[in-house]
Structure formats: C-alpha cells, structure tokens
N, C-alpha and C positions, 0 to 999 in steps of 0.2 A: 144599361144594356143587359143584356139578356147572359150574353158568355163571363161577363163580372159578378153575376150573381150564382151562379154554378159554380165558378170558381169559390167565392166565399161563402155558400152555403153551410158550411160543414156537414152534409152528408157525405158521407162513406161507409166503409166495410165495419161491423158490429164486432165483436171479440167474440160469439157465438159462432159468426159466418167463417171468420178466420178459423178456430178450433174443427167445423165439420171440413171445411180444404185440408186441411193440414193432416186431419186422420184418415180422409181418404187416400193423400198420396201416400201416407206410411203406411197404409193395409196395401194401396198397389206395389209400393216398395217392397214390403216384405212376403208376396208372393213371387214377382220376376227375382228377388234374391235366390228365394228354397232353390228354384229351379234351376238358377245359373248355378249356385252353387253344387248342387246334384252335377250338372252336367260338368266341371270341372274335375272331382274326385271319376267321373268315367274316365274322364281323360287320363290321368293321371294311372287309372289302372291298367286301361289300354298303352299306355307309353312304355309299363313295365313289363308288362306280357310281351311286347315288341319286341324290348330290349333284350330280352331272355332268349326270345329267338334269336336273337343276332347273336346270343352268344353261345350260343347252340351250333348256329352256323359257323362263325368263325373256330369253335374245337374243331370242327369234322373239317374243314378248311385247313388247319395249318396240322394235323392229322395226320391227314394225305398228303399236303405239301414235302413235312421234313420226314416223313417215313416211318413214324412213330408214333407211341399210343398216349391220347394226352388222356387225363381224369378231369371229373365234373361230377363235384360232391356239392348234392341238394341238401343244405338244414332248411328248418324249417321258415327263416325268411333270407337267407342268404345261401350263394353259389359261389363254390370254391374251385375256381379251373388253375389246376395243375399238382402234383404230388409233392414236391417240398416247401418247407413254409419259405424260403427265402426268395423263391422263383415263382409263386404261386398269386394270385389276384382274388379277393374276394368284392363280390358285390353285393349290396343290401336292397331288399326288396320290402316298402312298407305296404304296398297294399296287394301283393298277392304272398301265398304262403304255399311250401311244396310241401309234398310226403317227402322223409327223408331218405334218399337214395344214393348210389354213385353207379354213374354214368362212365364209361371205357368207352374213347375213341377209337379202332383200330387202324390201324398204317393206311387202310382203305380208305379212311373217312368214315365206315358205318359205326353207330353206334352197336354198344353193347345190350339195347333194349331200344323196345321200339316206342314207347307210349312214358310219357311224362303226365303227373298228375299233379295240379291244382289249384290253390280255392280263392275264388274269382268272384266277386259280387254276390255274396252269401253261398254260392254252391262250390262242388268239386267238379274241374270239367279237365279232360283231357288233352293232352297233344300228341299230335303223333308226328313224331319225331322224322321216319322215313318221307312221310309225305313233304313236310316242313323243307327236309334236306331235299327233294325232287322240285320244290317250286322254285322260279326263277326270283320271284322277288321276297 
C-alpha cells in the first residue's frame, strides 16, 4: 500500500533544514525579547516616579491633617520623609535619581518649593509639585 511506504521510507527533515528553523526562531526570539525587555525597565521607571508621587502626596496629606510640618529629604537615589532617624522612613529609588534637596511641608499642606527635578530615561524632567498636589488622581 501506498500509506506503508511513506510510513517506511525514511524521508524526513535534513540536519541542515532543522539548523535554518531553529536560527530563525532564535533571531525571532531575540528580537520580541530586546523589546519586551525594553518595555518592562519602562514600567519599572514609570512605577517609581508613581510611587514618589504618592509620596509627595501623602507628606502634604498628613501635613495638613496633624497641623504640622513634615520634611522630605531628596539624595540622590533615596527619599527620606521625616526629621528624626527613629520616626523617619527611607525609600530607594533604582531607576530614577533626584537633585539633592529638602522639601518642608507646611501645616497647610504646601510645600516649600514648587518644582522637583529628576533623571528619568536618560534626561532631567521636572515635577511640579503644586500641580501634582491639585490633581485628583
């Protein structure tokens, strides 16, 4: 029969034809990689410039809550909200980096400057901090 002889032919795939599949899917592989991977370290930057807002937000928040001025001291990849070490919170920042500064909340909630600076995906960009504090989200 016809299908017993297909079966036992032994034609198949050449170790040449195997070799060009297999380096085409690792050239596809490692270009959708670069890219995923690119777009993960975005995320990663965008989650920390978030986070920094939010904690921007919450100084001028509990600020004005208890009637008092908190501090927010910028190094250069960490942010230190409150003035004694023992009551104080640091957070670490690996993919953005500030100018070094300190920030005063007043009883009001305003800060003590308006514009935060820094370096974000190769540049320096700014925030402005009153806007920030105006937006609802």
């Amino acid at each position: 029969m016809i299908l017993d002889k297909k079966l036992t032919s032994g034609d198949g795939f050449t170790l040449i034809e195997l070799l060009v599949v297999l380096t085409i899917g690792m050239l596809l592989i490692s270009l959708v990689g670069g890219v995923g991977m690119n777009m993960v370290d975005k995320t990663q930057t965008q989650r920390e410039v978030l986070k920094f807002q939010s904690l921007v937000k919450e100084s001028s928040y509990k600020a004005y809550l208890c009637k008092c001025t908190q501090t927010m001291r910028l190094g250069k990849t960490d942010v230190t909200i409150g003035e004694h070490s023992d009551r104080s919170s640091v957070f670490y920042f690996e993919k953005i980096t500030f100018s070094e500064q300190l920030i005063s909340f007043h009883r009001t909630g305003l800060p003590s400057t308006t514009r935060v600076r820094y370096y974000r995906n190769e540049k320096w960009q700014t925030l402005d901090l009153i806007e920030l504090l105006n937006s609802k989200f």
